[in-house]
C-alpha positions in Angstrom: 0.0 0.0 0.0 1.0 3.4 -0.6 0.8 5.2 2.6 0.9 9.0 3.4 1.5 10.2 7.0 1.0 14.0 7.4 3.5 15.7 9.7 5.5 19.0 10.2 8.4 16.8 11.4 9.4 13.1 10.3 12.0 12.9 12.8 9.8 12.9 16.1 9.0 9.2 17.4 5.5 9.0 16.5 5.7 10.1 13.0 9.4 8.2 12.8 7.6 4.6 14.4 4.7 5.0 12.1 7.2 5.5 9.5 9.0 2.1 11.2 6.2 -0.1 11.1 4.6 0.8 7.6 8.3 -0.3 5.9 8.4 -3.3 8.5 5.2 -4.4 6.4 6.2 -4.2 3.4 4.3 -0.4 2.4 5.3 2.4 0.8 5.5 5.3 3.1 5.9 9.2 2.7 6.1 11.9 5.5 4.0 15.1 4.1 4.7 18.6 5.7 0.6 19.5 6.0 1.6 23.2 4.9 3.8 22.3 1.9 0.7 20.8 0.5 -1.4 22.7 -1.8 -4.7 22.0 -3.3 -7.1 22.2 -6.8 -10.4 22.5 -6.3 -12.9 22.6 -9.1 -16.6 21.1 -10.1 -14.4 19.1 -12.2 -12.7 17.5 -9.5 -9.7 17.6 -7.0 -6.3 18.0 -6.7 -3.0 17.8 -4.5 0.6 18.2 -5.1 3.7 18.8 -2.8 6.9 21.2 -4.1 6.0 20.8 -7.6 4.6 17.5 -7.8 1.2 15.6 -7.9 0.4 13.3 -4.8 -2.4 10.9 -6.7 -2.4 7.2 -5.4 -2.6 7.4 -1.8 -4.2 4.3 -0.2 -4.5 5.7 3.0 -3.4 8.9 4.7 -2.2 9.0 8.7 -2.7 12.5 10.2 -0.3 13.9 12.9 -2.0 17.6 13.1 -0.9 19.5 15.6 -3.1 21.9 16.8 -1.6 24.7 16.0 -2.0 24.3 11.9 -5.3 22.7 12.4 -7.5 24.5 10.3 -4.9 24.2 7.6 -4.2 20.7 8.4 -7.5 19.0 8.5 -8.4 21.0 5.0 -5.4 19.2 3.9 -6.9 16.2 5.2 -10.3 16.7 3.6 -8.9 17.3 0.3 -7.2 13.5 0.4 -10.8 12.3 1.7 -12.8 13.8 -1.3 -9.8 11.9 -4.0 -11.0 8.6 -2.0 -8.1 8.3 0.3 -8.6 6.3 3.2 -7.8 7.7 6.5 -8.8 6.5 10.2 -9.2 9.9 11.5 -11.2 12.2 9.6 -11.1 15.9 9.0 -14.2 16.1 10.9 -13.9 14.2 13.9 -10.2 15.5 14.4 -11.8 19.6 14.5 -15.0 17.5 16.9 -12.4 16.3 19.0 -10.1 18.8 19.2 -12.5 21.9 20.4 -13.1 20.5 24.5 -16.4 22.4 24.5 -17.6 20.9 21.1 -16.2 17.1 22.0 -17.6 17.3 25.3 -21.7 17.9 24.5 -21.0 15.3 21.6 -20.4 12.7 24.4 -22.5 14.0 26.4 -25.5 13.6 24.0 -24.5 10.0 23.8 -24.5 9.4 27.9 -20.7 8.9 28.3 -20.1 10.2 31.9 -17.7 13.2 32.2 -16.5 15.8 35.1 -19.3 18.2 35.0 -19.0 21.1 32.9 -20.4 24.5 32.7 -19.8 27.2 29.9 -20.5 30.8 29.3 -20.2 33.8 27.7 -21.0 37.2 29.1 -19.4 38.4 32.8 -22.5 39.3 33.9 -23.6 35.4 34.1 -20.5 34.0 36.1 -21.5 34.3 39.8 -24.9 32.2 38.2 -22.2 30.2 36.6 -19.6 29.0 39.4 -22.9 28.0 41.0 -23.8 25.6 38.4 -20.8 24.3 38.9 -21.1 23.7 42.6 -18.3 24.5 45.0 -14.3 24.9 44.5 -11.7 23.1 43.7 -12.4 23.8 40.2 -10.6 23.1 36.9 -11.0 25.8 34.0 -9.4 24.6 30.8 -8.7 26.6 27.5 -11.3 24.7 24.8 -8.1 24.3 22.5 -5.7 23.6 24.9 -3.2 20.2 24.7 -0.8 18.6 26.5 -1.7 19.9 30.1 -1.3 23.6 28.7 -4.0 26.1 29.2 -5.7 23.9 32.5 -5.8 25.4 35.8 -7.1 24.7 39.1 -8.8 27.3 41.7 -9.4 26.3 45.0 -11.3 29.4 46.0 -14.7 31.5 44.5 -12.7 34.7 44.0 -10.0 32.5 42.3 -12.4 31.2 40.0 -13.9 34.4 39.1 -10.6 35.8 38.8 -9.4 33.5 36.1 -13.0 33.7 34.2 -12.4 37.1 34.4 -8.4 37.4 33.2 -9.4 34.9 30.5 -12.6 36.9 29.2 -10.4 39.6 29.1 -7.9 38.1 26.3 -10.7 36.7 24.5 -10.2 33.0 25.5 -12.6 30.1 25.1 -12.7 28.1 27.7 -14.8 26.2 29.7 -15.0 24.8 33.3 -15.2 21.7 35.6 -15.6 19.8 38.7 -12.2 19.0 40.0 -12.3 15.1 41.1 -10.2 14.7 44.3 -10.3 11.1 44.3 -8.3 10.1 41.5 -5.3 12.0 43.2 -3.8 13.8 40.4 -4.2 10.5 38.2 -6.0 9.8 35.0 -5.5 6.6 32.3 -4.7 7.0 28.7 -6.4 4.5 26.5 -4.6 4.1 23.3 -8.0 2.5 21.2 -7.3 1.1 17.6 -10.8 0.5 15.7 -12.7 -1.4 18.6 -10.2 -2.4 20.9 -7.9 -0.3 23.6 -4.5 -1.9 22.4 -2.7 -0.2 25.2 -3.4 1.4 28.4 -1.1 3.9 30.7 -1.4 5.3 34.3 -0.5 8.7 34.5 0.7 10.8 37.6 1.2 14.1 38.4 4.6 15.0 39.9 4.4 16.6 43.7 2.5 19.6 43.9 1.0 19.6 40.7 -2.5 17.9 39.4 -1.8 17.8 35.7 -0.8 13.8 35.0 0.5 14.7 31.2 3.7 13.3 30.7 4.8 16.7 29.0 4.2 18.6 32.5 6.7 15.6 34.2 4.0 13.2 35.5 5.5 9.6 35.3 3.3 6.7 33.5 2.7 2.9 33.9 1.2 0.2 32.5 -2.1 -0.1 33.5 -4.6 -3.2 33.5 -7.8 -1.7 32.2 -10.9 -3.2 33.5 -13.6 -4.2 31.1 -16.4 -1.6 31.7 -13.6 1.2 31.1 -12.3 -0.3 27.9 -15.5 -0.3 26.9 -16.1 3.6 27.7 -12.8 4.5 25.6 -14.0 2.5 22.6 -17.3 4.1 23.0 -15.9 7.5 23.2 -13.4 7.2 20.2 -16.6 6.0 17.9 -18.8 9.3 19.3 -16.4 11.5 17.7 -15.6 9.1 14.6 -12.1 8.3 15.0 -10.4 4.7 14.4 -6.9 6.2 16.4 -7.8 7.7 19.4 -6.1 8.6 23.0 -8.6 8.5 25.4 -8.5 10.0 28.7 -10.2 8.8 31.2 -10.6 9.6 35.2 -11.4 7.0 37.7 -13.6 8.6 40.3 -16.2 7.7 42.8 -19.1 7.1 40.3 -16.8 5.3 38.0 -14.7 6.1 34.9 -14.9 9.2 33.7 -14.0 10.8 30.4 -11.8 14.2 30.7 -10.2 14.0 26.7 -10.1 12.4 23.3 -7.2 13.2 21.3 -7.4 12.5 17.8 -3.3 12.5 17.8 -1.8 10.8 20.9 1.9 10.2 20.9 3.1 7.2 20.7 6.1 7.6 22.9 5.4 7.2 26.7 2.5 4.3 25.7 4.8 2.1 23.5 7.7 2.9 26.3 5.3 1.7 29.4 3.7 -1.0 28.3 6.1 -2.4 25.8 2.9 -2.7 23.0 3.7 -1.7 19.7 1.5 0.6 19.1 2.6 1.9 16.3 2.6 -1.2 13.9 -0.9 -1.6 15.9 -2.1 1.5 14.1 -0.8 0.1 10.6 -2.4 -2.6 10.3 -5.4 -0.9 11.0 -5.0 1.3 8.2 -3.9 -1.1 6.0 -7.5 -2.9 6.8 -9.7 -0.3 6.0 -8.1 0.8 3.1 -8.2 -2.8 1.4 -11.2 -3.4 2.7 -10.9 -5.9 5.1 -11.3 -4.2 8.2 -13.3 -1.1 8.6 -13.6 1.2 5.3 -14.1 4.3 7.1 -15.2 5.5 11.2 -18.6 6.9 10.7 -19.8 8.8 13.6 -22.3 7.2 15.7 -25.5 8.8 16.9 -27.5 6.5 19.0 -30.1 7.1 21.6 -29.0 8.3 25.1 -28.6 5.4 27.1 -28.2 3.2 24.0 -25.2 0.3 24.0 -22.6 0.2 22.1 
């Protein structure tokens, strides 16, 4: 298969043991630059090419947009999906999954259990606001925020205003949560593949600190996934329509909770904990749905609340 994975740098280990386990298979693999792609758009039908030349043929496309050339990116994206390139994560459900506020009333629809969350707009309404939310410790996070950037936690009602406040004032979007004191600064990533979490990881958050992202120097460990939150992680990856997905879940006193789905998890500190290879996990995932033996495409699901998957 000829297989395209889009990335601004070939030499970092996701894109680099993606790149690995395609060759290891016996495909032909290329590492794109999303922005040194360019695109022809007609009623008579579409085109891409990359420094001068045309990039026709693609079986399947892997996308590693960051977030921030996402708009550019995921066009990018869209344009290989309309020439009938297969690709696990669409243009669609990466933007879904990407915007917190957006990805969050998507799963919520559904019934997938989440910290709850409150959103608003105009100053006047955030007394009425914090209120909904119950009282502090509370967790306000920037709606495009990654890696632990852009989260915060207040422990007081003037704190919480405060931030709202600071971040209404630089035009921010964000929204805000209950902060879930059991887990103890811990949460699992779920690496899911099509229907299956193929790895999981325990995350925590160094001393003094509640973020558990490995980027913010929380430490990880393999982590035996129980059933019931395998099943939560799956379910939450097929809300949003993606066949790669890292979900993030909390484990709290009413269960597992949901706190993320990112539509481009590294592939590092999984594959390093738990020894899975997650990477030639993902390939042969691809390869599937592009030949048709496996799923052709994620289609998003919309059931009834309350509905199994």
């Amino acid at each position: 298969m000829k297989l395209a994975i889009l990335s601004r740098n070939g030499k970092l280990y996701s894109t680099r043991r993606l790149v690995e386990a395609a060759r290891q298979r016996g495909h032909s693999v290329r590492v794109l630059d999303p922005l040194r792609c360019y695109m022809r758009i007609g009623k008579d039908g579409f085109a891409l090419r990359y420094k001068g030349q045309s990039l026709a043929g693609y079986g399947a496309v892997i996308p590693r947009i960051g977030a921030s050339i996402n708009r550019y990116g995921t066009a990018v994206l869209h344009q290989f999906e309309l020439m009938g390139c297969h690709t696990p994560n669409p243009a669609a459900a990466i933007k879904d999954a990407r915007d917190k506020l957006r990805c969050h009333q998507l799963l919520a629809a559904q019934g997938i259990d989440m910290p709850l969350t409150v959103f608003g707009d105009n100053p006047d309404d955030t007394d009425d606001l914090l209120a909904m939310l119950g009282e502090p410790p509370h967790v306000i996070k920037l709606t495009e925020g990654s890696q632990g950037r852009g989260v915060m936690l207040t422990e007081k009602p003037s704190a919480s205003r405060g931030v709202v406040d600071a971040l209404r004032g630089l035009y921010a979007t964000f929204l805000l949560q209950e902060y879930i004191a059991e887990a103890g600064g811990a949460d699992i990533r779920c690496l899911v593949v099509g229907d299956e979490v193929v790895a999981a990881m325990r995350r925590q958050a160094p001393e003094g600190d509640f973020r558990a992202n490995l980027h913010r120097g929380g430490v990880a460990e393999a982590f035996a996934l129980d059933p019931a939150a395998a099943e939560l992680a799956v379910r939450a990856a097929k809300v949003l329509g993606l066949g790669v997905a890292g979900v993030d879940l909390i484990l709290s006193a009413r269960g597992p909770l949901v706190l993320e789905v990112n539509a481009s998890p590294g592939l590092e500190g999984i594959e390093c904990s738990t020894g899975v290879d997650v990477a030639g996990r993902i390939i042969e995932f691809v390869a599937a749905g592009a030949t048709g033996t496996g799923m052709a495409s994620r289609k998003r699901v919309r059931k009834p609340r309350g509905t199994k998957f």
